[in-house]
C-alpha positions as CSV (number, residue, x, y, z in Angstrom):
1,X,21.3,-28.9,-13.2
2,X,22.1,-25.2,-13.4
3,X,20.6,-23.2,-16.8
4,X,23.2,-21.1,-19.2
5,X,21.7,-18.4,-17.7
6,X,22.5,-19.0,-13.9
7,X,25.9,-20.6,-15.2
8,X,26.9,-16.7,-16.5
9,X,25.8,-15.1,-13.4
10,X,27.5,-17.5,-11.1
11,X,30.5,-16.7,-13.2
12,X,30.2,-13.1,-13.4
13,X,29.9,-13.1,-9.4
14,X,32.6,-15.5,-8.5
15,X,34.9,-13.8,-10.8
16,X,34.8,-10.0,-10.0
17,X,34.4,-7.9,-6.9
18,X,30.7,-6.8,-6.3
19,X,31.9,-3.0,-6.3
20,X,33.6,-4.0,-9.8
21,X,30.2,-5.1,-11.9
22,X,28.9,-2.6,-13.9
23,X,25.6,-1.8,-12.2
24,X,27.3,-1.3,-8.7
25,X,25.8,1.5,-7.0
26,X,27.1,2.6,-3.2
27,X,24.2,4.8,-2.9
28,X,20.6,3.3,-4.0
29,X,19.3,6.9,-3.7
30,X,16.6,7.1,-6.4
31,X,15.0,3.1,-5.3
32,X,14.7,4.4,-1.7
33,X,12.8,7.7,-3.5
34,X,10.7,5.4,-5.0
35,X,10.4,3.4,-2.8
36,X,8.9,6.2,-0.4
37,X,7.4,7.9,-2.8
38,X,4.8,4.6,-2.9
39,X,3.8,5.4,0.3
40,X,3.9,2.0,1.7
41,X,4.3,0.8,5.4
42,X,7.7,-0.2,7.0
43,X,6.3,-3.5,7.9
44,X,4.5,-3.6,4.1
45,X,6.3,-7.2,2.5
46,X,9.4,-5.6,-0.4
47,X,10.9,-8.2,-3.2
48,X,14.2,-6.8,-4.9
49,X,14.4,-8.7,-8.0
50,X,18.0,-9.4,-9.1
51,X,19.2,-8.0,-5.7
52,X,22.1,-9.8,-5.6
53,X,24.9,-8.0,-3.8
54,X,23.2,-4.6,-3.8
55,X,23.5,-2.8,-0.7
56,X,19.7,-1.6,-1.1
57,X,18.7,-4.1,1.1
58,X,20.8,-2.5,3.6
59,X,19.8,0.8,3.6
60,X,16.0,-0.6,3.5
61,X,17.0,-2.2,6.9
62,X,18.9,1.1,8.5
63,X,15.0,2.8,7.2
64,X,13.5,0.1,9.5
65,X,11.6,-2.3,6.8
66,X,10.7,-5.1,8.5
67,X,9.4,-7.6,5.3
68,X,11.9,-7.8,3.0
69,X,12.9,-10.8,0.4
70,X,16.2,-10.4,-2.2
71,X,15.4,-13.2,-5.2
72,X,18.4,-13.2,-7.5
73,X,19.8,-16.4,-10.2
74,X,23.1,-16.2,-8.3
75,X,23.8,-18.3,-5.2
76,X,27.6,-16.7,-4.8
77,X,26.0,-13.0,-5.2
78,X,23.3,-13.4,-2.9
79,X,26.1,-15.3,-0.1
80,X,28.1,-12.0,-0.7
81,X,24.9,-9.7,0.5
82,X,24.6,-12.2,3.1
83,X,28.0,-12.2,4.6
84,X,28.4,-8.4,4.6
85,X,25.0,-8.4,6.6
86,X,26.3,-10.8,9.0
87,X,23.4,-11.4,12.0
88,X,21.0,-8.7,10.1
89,X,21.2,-11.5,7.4
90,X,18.7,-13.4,9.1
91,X,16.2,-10.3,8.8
92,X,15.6,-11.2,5.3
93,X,14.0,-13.8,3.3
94,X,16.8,-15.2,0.5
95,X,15.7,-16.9,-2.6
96,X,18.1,-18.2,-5.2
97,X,15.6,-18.4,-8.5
98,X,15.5,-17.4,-11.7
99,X,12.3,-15.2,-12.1
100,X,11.1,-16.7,-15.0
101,X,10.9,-19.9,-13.7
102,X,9.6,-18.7,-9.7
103,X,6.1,-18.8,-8.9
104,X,5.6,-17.0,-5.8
105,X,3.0,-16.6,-3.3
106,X,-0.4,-15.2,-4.3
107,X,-0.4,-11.4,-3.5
108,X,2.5,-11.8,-1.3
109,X,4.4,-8.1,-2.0
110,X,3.4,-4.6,-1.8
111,X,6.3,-3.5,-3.9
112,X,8.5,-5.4,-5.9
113,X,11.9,-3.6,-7.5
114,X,13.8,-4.3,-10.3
115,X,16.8,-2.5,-11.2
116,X,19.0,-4.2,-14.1
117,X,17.1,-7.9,-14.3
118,X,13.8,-6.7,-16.8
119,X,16.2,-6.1,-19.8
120,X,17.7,-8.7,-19.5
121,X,14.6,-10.7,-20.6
122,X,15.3,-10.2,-24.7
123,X,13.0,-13.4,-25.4
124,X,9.1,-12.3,-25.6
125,X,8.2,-16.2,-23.5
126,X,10.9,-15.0,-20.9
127,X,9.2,-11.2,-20.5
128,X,5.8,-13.1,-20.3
129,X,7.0,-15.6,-18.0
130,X,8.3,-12.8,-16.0
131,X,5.0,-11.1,-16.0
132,X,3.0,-13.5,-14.8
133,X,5.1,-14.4,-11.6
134,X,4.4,-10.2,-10.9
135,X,1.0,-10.6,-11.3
136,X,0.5,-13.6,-8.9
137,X,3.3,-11.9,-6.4
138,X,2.2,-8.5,-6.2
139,X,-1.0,-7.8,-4.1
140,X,-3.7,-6.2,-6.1
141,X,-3.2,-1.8,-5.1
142,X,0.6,-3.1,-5.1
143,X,3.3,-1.0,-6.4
144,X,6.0,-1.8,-9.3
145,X,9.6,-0.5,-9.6
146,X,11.2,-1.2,-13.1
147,X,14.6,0.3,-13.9
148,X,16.3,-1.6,-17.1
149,X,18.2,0.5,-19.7
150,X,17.0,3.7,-21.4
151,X,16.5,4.0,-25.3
152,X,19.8,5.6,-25.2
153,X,21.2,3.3,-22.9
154,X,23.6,0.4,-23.8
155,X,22.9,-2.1,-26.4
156,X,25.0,-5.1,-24.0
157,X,25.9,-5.5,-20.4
158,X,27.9,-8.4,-19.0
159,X,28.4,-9.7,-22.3
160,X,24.3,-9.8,-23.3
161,X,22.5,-8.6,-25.1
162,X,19.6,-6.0,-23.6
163,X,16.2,-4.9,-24.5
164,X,16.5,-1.0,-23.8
165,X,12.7,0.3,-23.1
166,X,10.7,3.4,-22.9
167,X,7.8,4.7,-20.1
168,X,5.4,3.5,-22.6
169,X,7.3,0.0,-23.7
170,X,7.3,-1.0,-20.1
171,X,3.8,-0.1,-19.8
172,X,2.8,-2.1,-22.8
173,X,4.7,-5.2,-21.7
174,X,3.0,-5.0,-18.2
175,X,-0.5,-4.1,-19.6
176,X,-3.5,-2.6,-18.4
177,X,-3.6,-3.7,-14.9
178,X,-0.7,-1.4,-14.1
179,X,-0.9,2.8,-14.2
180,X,2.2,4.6,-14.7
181,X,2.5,6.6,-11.1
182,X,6.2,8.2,-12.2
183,X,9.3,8.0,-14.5
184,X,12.8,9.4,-15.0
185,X,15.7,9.2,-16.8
186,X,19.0,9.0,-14.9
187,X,22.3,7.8,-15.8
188,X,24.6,5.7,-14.1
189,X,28.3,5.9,-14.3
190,X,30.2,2.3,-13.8
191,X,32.6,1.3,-11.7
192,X,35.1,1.7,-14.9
193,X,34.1,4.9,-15.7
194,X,31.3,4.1,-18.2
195,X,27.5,5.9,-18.7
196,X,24.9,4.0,-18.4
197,X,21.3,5.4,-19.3
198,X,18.1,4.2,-17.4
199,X,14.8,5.1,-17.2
200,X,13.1,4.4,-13.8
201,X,9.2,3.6,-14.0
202,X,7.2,3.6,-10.8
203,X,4.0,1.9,-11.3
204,X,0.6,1.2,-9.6
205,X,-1.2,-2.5,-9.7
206,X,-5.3,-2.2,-10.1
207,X,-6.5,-2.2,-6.8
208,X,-9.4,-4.9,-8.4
């Protein structure tokens, strides 16, 4: 039995484009700066939280990453990533999940990326419950890409409510274990036309 929460994002997918939902972006530049700016290897094991349609997966293939796993609630938007990939689609390890509920493998990742799940997460048990499946997925010295909704950014999104966050709210809901490595703002204009603001954390697990 599907939750209310998968229910909405099996609708949201099934009834609009993916270049239509508000958080499309045709260009993932700043994750792929991130993403290099961490320093990992091409063969080092990436997780794209929420990945869903994105075509960041994509351009993480064309850079020649070798380890890479999408998790996302929504069966239909992951099978849309999937069938634009065609035969690459097999490159990738897909899990449909809902992160709050996933328990991964122990120190599996060497990054794991969120753009547009965290805030989401307006329940304090759901942000804890998301927290812990980072801490037992992501290998200690492991790197963290969080990117939800600026202080100025929207109060809603796909009829929701959000959770907007600061550098130093993210860092408090992740704790000690992680050092802020780099932010910055940016803001994202929607498919309709909208601005979105974000703020982009880039963060560093305790090697210990």
């Amino acid at each position: 039995m599907s939750s209310p929460r998968q229910q909405h994002w099996e609708n949201v997918y099934s009834t609009r484009q993916a270049d239509e939902v508000s958080w499309f972006q045709d260009d993932p530049t700043l994750s792929l700066d991130l993403i290099a700016r961490s320093g990992i290897s091409a063969n080092a094991p990436i997780i794209d939280i929420g990945g869903g349609a994105s075509v960041l997966i994509d351009r993480l293939l064309d850079a020649g990453h070798s380890a890479l796993t999408v998790l996302d609630i929504s069966h239909v938007g992951l099978t849309v990533a999937q069938k634009r990939l065609g035969d690459h689609a097999g490159r990738v390890t897909w899990i449909a999940q809902d992160v709050t509920a996933w328990h991964p493998p122990q120190d599996a990742f060497a990054l794991w990326h969120d753009r547009a799940v965290f805030h989401f997460l307006v329940e304090a048990a759901d942000r804890a419950a998301y927290v812990r499946a980072l801490d037992r997925g992501l290998r200690p010295g492991g790197f963290v890409i969080l990117a939800p909704f600026s202080l100025t950014g929207p109060e809603r999104c796909s009829g929701l409510l959000v959770r907007r966050y600061s550098a130093a709210m993210l860092q408090a809901e992740l704790g000690a274990d992680y050092a802020l490595v780099n932010q910055q703002p940016q803001t994202h204009l929607t498919p309709a036309g909208n601005r979105q603001d974000f703020i982009w954390c880039l963060f560093r697990k305790s090697a210990t």
